[in-house]
Backbone as a printed PyTorch tensor [residue, N CA C, xyz], in Angstrom:
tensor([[[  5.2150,  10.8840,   7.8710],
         [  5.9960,  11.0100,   6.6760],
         [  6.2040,  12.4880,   6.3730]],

        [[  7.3720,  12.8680,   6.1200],
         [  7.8830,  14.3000,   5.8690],
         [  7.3810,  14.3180,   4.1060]],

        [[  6.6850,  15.3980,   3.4570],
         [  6.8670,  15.4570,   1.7700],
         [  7.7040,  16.8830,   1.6190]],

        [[  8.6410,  16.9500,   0.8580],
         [  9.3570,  18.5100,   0.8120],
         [  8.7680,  19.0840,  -0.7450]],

        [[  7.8820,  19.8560,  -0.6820],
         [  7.4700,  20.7550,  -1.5720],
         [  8.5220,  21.3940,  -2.6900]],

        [[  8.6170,  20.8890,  -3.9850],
         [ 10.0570,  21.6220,  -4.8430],
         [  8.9050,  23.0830,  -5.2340]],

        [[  9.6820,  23.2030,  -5.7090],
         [  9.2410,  25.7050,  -6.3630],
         [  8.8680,  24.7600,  -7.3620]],

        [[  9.5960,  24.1510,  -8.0330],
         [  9.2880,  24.0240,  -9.6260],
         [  7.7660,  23.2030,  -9.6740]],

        [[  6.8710,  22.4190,  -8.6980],
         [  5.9040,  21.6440,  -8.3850],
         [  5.0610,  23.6200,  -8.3310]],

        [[  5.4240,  24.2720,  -7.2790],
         [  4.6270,  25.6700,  -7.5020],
         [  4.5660,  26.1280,  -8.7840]],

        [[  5.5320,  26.5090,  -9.3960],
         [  5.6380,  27.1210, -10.5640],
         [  4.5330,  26.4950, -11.4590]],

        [[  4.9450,  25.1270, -11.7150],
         [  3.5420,  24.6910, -12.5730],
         [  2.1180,  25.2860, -12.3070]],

        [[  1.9350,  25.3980, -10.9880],
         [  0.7180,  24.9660, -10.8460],
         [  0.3380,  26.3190, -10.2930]],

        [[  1.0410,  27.5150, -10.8320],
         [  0.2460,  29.0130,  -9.8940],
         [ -0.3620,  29.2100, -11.1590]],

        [[ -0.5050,  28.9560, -12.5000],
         [ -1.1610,  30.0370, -12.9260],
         [ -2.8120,  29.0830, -13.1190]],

        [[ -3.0060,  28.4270, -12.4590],
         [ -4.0790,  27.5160, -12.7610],
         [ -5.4520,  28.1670, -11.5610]],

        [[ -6.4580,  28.4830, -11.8970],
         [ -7.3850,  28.7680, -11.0940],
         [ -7.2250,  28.2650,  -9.3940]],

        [[ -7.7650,  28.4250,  -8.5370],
         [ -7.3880,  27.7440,  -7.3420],
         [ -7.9440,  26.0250,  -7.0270]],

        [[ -9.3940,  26.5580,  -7.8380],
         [-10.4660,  24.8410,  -7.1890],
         [ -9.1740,  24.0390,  -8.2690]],

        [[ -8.5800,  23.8590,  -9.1270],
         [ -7.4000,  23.3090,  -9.6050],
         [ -6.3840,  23.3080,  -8.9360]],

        [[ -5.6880,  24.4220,  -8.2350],
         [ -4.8150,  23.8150,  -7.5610],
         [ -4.7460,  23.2210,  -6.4800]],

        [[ -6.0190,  23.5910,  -5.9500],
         [ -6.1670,  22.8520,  -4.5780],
         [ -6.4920,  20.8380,  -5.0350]],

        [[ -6.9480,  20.3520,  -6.2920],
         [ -7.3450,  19.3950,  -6.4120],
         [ -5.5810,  18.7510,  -7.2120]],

        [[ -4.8120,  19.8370,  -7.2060],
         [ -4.0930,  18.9630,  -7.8110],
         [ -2.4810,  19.0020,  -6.4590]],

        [[ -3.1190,  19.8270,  -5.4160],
         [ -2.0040,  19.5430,  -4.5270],
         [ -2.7940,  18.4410,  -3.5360]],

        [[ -3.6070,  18.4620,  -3.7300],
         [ -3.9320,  17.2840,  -2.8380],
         [ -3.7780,  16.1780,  -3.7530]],

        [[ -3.9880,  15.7170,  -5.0370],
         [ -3.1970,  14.8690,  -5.6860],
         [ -1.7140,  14.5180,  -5.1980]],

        [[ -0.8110,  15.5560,  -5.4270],
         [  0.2510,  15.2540,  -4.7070],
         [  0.6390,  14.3340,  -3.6180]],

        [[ -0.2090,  15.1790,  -2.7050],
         [ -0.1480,  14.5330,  -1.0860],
         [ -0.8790,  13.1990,  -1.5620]],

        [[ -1.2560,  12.9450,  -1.9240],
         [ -1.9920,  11.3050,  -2.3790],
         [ -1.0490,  10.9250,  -2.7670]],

        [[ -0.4240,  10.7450,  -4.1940],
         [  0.2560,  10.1510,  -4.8260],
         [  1.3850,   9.7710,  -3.7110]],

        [[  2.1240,  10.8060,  -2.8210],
         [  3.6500,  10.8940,  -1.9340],
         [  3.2680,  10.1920,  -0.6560]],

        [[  1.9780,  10.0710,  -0.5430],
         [  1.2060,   9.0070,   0.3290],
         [  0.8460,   7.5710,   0.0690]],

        [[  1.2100,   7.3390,  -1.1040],
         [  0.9750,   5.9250,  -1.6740],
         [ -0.3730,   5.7600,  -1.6200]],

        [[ -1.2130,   7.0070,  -1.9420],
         [ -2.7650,   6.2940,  -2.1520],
         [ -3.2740,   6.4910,  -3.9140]],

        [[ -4.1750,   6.4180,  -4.1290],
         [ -4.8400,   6.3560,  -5.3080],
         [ -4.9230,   7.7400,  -5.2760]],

        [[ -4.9090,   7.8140,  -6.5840],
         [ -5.2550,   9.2590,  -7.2220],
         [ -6.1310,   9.5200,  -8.4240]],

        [[ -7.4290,   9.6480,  -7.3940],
         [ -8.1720,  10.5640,  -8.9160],
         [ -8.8070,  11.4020,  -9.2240]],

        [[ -8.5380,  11.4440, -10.8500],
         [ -8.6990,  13.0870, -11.4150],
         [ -9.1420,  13.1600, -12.5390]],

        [[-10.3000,  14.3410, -12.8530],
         [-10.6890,  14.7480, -14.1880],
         [ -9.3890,  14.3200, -15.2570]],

        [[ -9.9450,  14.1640, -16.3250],
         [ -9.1540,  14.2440, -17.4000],
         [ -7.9290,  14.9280, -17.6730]],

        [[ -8.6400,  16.5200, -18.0500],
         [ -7.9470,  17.6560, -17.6620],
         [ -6.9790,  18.1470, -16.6890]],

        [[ -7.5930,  17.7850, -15.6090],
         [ -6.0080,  18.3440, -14.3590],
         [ -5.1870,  16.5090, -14.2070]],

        [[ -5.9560,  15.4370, -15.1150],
         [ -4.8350,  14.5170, -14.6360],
         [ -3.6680,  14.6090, -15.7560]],

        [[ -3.6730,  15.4610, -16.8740],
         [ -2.9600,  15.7600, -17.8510],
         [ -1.0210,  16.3190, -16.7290]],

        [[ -2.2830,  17.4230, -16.3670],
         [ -0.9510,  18.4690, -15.8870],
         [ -0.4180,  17.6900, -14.4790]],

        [[ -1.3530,  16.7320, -13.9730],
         [ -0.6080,  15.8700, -13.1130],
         [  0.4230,  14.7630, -13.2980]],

        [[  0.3210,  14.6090, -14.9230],
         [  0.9880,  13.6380, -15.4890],
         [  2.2370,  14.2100, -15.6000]],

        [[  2.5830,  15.4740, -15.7420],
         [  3.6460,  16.3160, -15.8720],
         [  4.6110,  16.2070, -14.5900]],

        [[  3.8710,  16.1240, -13.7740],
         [  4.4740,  16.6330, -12.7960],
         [  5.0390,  15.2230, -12.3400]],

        [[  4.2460,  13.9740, -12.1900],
         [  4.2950,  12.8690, -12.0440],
         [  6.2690,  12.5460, -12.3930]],

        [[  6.8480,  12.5620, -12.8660],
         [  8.3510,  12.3470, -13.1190],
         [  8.9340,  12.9070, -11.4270]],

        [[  8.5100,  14.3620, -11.3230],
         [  9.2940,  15.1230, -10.5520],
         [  8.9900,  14.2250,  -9.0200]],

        [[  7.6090,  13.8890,  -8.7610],
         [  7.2510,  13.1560,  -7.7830],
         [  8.1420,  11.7750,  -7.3000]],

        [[  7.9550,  11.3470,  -8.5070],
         [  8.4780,   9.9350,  -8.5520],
         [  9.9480,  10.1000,  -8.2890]],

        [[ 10.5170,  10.9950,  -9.0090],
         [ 12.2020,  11.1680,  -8.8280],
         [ 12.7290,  11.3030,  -6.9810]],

        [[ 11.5040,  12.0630,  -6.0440],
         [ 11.6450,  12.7130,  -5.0110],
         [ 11.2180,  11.2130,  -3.7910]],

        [[ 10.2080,  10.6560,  -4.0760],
         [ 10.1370,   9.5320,  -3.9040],
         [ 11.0980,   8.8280,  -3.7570]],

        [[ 11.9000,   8.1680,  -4.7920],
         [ 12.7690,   7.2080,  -5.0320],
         [ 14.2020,   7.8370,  -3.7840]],

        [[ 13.7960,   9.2740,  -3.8490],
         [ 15.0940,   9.7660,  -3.1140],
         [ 15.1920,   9.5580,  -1.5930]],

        [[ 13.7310,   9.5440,  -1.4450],
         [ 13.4510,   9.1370,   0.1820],
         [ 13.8830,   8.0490,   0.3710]],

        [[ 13.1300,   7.4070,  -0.5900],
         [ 13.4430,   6.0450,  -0.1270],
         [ 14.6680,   4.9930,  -0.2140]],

        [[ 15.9750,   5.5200,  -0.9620],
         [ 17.3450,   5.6630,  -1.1560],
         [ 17.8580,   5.6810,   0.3910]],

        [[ 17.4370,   7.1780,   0.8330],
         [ 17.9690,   7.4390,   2.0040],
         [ 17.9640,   6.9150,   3.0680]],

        [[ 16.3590,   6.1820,   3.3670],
         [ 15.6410,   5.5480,   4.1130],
         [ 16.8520,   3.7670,   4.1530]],

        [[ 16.9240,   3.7680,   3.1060],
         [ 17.8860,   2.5280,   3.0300],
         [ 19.0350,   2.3840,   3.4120]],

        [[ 20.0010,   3.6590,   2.8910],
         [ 21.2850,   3.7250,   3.6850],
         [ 21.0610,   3.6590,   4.7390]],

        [[ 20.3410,   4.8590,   5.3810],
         [ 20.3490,   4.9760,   6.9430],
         [ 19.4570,   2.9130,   7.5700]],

        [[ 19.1630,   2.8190,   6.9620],
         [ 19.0630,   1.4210,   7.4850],
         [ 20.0620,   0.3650,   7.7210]],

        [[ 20.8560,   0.3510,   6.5930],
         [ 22.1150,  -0.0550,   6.5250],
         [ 22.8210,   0.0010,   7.2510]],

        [[ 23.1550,   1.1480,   7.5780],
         [ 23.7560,   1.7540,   8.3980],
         [ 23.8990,   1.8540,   9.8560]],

        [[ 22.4500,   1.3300,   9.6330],
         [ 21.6710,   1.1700,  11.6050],
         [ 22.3740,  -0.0500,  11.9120]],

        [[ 22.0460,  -1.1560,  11.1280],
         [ 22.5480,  -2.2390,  10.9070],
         [ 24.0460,  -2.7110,  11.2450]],

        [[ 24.9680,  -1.4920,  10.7990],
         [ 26.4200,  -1.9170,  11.1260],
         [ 26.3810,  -0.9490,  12.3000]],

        [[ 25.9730,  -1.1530,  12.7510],
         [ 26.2250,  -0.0760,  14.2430],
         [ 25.8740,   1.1520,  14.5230]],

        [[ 25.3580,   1.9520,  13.5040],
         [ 25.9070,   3.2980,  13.5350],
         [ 26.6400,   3.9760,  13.5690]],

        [[ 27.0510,   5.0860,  13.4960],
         [ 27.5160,   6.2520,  14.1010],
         [ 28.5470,   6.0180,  15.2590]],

        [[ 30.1900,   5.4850,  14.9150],
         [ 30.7090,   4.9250,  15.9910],
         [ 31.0220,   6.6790,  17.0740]],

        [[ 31.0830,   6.1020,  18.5120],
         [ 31.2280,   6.8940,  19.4230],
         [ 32.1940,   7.7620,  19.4980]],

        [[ 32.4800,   8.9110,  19.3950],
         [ 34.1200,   9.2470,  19.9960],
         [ 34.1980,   9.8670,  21.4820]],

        [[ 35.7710,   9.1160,  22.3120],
         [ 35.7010,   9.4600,  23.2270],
         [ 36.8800,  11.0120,  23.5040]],

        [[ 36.5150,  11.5560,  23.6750],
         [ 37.3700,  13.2190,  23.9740],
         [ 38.5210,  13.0710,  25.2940]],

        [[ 39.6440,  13.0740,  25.2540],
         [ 40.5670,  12.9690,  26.1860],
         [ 40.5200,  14.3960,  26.5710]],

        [[ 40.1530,  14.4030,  27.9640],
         [ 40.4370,  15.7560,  28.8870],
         [ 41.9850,  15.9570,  28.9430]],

        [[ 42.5470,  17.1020,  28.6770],
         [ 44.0540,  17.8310,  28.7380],
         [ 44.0290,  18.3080,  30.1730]],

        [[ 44.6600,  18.0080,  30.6720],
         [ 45.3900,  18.1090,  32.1530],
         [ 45.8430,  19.6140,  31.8300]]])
């Protein structure tokens, strides 16, 4: 599974000590992994924040994941053939 990191997911989370950010980017990777996530009180606050942006990025994969299924479905990507000029 590919996760694409947004700035604005950094931005939150630089001015926070490190043992915090390291517990709340691995939150991330949990949550974008479909596993359980848990967390102190405190950093599950600022994870709650962020939680929208996740979910929005999520839903987008998995949008895409669908067309391109769809899509597989009607054939794909029809062929084109190139006529050589004499």
């Amino acid at each position: 599974m590919k996760i694409t990191i947004d700035t604005k997911w950094v931005e939150a989370i630089e001015d926070f000590d490190t043992e915090t950010k390291v517990v709340l980017y691995e939150a991330i990777f949990d949550y974008m992994s479909d596993k359980e996530v848990n967390l102190p009180d405190d950093t599950w606050k600022m994870f709650a924040i962020l939680q929208p942006m996740l979910d929005e990025e999520k839903f987008k994969r998995i949008r895409i994941a669908e067309r391109s299924r769809a899509n597989g479905a009607k054939g794909g990507r029809k062929k084109t053939t190139k006529e050589v000029k004499e």
